[in-house]
Each structure stands twice: as C-alpha cells, then as structure tokens.
N, C-alpha and C positions, 0 to 999 in steps of 0.2 A: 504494500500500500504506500504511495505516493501523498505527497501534497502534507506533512501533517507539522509544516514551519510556516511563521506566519511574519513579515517583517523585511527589512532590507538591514538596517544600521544595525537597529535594537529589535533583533529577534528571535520569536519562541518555539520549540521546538512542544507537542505535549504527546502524551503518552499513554495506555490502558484502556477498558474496556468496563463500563456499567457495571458487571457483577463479579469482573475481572481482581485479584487482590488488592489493587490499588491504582491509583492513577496517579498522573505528574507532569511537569514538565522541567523543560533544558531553558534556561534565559541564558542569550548570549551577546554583546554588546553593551552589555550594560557597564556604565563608565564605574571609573574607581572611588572611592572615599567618598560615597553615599552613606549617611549614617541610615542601618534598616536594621531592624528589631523582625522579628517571629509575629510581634503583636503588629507591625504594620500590616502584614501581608493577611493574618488571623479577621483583623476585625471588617475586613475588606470579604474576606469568604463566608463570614456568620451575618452579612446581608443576604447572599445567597442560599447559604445554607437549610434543606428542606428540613419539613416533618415543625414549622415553626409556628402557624394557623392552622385552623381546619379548612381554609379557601387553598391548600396546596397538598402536596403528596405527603403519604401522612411517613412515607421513608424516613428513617432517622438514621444521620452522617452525622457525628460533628464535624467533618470536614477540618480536623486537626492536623495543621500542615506542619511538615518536618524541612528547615533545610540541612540538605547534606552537603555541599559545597558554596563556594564562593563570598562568602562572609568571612572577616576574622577582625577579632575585636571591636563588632559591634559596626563595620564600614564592609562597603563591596569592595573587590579587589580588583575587580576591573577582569577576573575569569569567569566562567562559564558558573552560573547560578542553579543548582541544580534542587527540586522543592518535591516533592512525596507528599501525599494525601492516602491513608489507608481506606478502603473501602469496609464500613461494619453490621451493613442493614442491606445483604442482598437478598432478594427471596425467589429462586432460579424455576422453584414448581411452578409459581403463577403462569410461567410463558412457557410448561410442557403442553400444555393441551392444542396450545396453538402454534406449535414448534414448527411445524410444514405450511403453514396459514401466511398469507402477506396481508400485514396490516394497511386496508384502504388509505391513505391519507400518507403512509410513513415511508420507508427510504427501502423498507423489505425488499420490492419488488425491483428495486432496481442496484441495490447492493447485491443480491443474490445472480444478477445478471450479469453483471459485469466483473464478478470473481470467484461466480462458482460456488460459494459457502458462503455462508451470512451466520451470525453469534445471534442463535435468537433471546438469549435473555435482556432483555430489558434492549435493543439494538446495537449491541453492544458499543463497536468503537461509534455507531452513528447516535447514539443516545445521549442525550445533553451533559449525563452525567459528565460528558468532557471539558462543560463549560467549566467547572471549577476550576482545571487548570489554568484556564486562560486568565482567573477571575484572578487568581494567582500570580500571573505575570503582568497584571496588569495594577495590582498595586502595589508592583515593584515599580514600572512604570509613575503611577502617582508621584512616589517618593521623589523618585528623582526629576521630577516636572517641578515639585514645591520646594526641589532644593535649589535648583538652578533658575524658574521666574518668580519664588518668592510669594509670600502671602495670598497676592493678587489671583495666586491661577488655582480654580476649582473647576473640579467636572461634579456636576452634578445630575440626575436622571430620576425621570415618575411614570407612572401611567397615567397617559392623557385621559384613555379613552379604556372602559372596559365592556366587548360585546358592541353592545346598540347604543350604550351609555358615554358619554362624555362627561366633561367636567369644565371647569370656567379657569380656564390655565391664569388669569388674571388675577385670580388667589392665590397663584404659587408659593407656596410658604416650602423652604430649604426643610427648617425645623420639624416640620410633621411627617414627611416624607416617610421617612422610616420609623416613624412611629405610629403607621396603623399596615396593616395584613397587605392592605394595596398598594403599597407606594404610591401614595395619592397625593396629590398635593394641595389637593382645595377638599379643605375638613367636611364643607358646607354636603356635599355629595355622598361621604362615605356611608351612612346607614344606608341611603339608597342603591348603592353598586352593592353591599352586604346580604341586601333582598333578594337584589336580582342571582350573586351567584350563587347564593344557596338554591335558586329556585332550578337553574342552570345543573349544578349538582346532581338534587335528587330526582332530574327527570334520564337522569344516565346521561349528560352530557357532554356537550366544552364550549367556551367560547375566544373569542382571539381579543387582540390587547393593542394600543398604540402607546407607542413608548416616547418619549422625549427626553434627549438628551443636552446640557448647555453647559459649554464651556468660557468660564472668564478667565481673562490674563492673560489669552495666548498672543504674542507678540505678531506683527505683520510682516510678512514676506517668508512665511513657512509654505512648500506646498512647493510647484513647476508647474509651467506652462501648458507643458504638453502632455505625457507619457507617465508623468506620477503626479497629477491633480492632489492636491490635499482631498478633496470632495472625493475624488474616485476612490482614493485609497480608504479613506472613512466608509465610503459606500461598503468596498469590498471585503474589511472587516465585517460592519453590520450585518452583512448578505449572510456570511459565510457562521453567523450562529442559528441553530438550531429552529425551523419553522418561521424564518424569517422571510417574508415574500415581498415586501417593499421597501424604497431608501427614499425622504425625503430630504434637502439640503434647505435649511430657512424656507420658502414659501413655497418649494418643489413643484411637485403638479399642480399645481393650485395659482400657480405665476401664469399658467395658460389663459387664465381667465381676467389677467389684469392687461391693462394699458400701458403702453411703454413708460407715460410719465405717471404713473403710481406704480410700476416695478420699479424704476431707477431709484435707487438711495442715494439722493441729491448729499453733497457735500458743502460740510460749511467750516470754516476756520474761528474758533471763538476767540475773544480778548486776550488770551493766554498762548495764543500761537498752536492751541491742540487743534486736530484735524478732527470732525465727529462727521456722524453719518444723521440723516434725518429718518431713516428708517432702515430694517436691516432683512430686508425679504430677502437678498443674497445669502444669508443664515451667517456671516462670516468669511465669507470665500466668494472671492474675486477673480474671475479665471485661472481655477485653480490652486490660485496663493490666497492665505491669509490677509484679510485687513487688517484686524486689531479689533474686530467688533465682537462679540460674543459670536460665539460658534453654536451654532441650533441643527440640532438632526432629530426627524423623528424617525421610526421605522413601526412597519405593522408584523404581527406575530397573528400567523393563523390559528383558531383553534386546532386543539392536540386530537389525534384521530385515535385514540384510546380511551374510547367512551363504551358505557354498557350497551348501548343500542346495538341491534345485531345489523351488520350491514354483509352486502352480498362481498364476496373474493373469489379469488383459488387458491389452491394450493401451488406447493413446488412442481405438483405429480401433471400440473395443468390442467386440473377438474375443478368443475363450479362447488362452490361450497358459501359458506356464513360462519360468519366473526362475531364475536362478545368478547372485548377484551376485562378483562377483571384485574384484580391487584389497585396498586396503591400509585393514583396517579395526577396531577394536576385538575383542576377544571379549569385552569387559566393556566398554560403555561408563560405568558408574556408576563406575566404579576413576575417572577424571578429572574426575566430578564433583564432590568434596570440595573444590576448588578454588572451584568454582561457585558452591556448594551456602554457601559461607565468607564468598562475594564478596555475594549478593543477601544475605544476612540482615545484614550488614554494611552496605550501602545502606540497608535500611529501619531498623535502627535508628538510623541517621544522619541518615534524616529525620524519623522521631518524636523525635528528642529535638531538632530543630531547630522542629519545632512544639509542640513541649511550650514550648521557651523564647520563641515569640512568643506561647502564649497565656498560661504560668502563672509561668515567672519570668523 
C-alpha cells in the first residue's frame, strides 16, 4: 500500500489498522528546539478521543500516546518524531457476520478491488480510527506554528451545521466549543441539534456534519502561485480524511452566486500604514498565497453508512444480499472531525511557511 505520507517540508508518515495492536505515526521535518511535552500532543487527541457523549461511538480508547523518538530534554531534535497510540477497545465479532458483505456507502467495495483483500474489522487501514495519528502530528505541528508566529496564531474549528440543522456562526464563541458533545459554537442551538440527533439515532441512523475551520496569525505570502496553492494543499489535506466529500475556501461555491464587486475584498490602508481587507470571501488566500487575513475552510462530512437500517449489497462471492450493520458506531461522524479537520490544516501551514522560509526568507 502506497500513498500513507502526507507533506513536503514537514511530513507525516502514519501507520496501523482499526482493531490492529496499535497505530502511529513517523513526523519528519520537524525543526529542532521546539519545546513539546506528551501533554501537548495528549490534550490535542482527548478532543478527538471517542466513547466521550452518547451522540458518538460508545468505543473506549484513551488514545494514550507514547513518544519513542525524537525529543530529548523536553525540545525536538530536529530527527525523525516517532509517537504510538495503543489500540484497547476492539470488538472484531461485531464485523464476522458481515465479513464477505461490502458496506453500501464505505470504501469495502473498492478497497477489496483494487488489492484483493480488505481487513474487514472495523475497515481496517481505511477506518478513521487513522485519524488519531494524524491528530497527533498535527499538534506537533501547532506547537511549533505558536512557537515561531507567536500568541497571534490559532487554528480553531466547530460544526457549523448538523444534518438539516445549522447554526448562527455569528455566535461563535472559541470558549464553548468544546465544551458541549457538538463542537458547537452558538450555545443558543444546542438542545435543538440534541433532539434532533437523538431522534436520528434511534430510528437506526446517521447524518452528515459541516465543519468550519479558522485560522489567525498566519503571516502573508505563505502558499505559490501555481503547482502548491496554499488552498489546494489545505483542500487536499481536508479531502483526504475520512467521509469527507466537499472543500470550501472562504465563500467557495457560494462566490458563484455573487457579483464581481461584492466578491472583491476591496483594500484599504488605515492611519497606521496597516493594509486591511473590507471583507474576506477569498477565506485568506489570494491566488494561492496567503494574505494575512484569517484563513476560513469549511468542509462537509457525509453521513457514516453504518446505520441499522438494512440496505441492499453483495457480497465478495458477487450475489445480491442485505446489510444491518450493528456495533458501536457514530450517528454523526463529522461531530469528531473538528479535531481532524484542526490537525491537517495545521500540518500544511506548517509546511508552507517552512518553505516559504527556505525559499524567501
């Protein structure tokens, strides 16, 4: 299996399988004398971390990472980071019954085509349980984003939208975010998105999730022209976790629908010689390079096709049959991808500004 490094400068390599002993990954570029603790990287994966509400998989990981290399006394070394995650809540029976079955909706049918065998427990390497590596290198990534721009630079991420349901992103409150089941950010909403995915639940379920991501502090002139867009490489992160089918950049598909002079984010120079923007429907990203403005991505997460409802398939053998998937599994997989979703835009601008600084300053 090809393809399982993600990065150019500062990049991750990850490793393991769902109900596999463990998973991990390899960080490699990562520069030297970063001060990183266990607990930076820790409280970055116990956002992610399942089995935490009854609105998610009731799986219990603590997701207790280990690192084995590249730290020493309490600073990176500038080698190769290498971090372990033990796997301790598999349950491998749930997915005998449907061991020869490809799950409607999921990656089954075409992992098994393209190499012949597939891990059916929980999908295996294709099973999200992957994202915690990533979640992993990705606040390593943080660290060293807040040691080199400083206070200023946050990534922060909520679900905009759950199902049919949205929210008044004009609320945005930082502080509540992770302090209800949703990663919500406008409190005013929450008993009503509670209703609905209870209601979602117990009729055998799922439903899909918009997520939004925004980054301050990032400096302007991160990103290229042509061949490595900041926006494409942010897309292609985003793309590339689990059930993810859309990328928007600041006002994305939705810019279709405006006028040249209300897309344009007119420019203005204030009393103090700063350069601002009068609006920021470009999300950040100016032909591909950074402005300086906040960075805005949303992305959509379809609902997860391991619901009780019985839907028609086949088998491996090529005969019509019906699915009931059972076990212990999201109704909203996009509720824990804000974690994710935090971690890869976090890696890539950690690699653009590490090649910004070998080519321009």
């Amino acid at each position: 299996m090809s393809f399982n490094t993600f990065g150019k400068f500062f990049r991750f390599t990850t490793w393991g399988e769902s109900h596999g002993p463990a998973i991990g990954c390899i960080i490699d570029g990562c520069p030297p004398l970063i001060q990183l603790k266990v607990q930076d990287i820790q409280k970055e994966l116990d956002k992610r971390r399942p089995g935490q509400s009854k609105f998610t998989t009731q799986r219990k990981e603590s997701d207790k990472v280990q690192i084995l290399s590249g730290i020493f006394e309490g600073k990176t070394t500038g080698t190769p980071i290498s971090l372990i995650i033990y796997n301790e809540d598999m349950r491998s029976k749930d997915y005998k019954e449907i061991k020869d079955k490809f799950r409607p909706g999921h990656a089954d049918f075409t992992y098994f085509k393209k190499y012949g065998i597939r891990d059916y427990r929980g999908g295996g390497r294709s099973s999200a349980r992957e994202t915690a590596a990533r979640v992993a290198a990705g606040a390593v990534a943080k660290k060293v984003l807040e040691t080199k721009l400083g206070k200023k630079f946050k990534v922060s991420g909520a679900v905009t939208q759950l199902g049919i349901l949205g929210c008044d992103t004009s609320k945005w409150d930082d502080k509540i975010i992770y302090k209800n089941p949703f990663f919500c950010p406008d409190k005013t909403i929450l008993k009503v998105w509670e209703k609905y995915l209870l209601s979602v639940r117990k009729a055998g379920s799922s439903c899909g999730a918009i997520i939004e991501i925004r980054a301050n502090g990032v400096p302007a002139g991160l990103g290229a022209p042509i061949y490595s867009k900041l926006d494409a490489d942010i897309s292609s992160g985003i793309m590339s976790i689990n059930a993810v089918k859309g990328v928007n950049i600041g006002s994305g598909m939705n810019s279709a629908k405006l006028s040249g002079e209300d897309n344009s984010d007119e420019i203005y120079q204030n009393k103090k010689d700063k350069v601002n923007f009068k609006s920021n429907n470009s999300g950040g990203i100016l032909g591909g390079i950074s402005s300086g403005q906040e960075i805005i991505v949303s992305f959509a997460v379809k609902p997860t096709s391991s619901i009780l409802k019985k839907r028609k398939t086949i088998n491996k053998f090529g005969k019509n049959t019906s699915i009931s998937v059972k076990g212990r599994h999201d109704p909203c997989v996009g509720i824990r991808a804000v974690p994710i979703g935090e971690a890869m835009i976090s890696c890539v601008l950690l690699d653009h500004y590490l090649m910004n600084k070998a080519q321009c300053k």
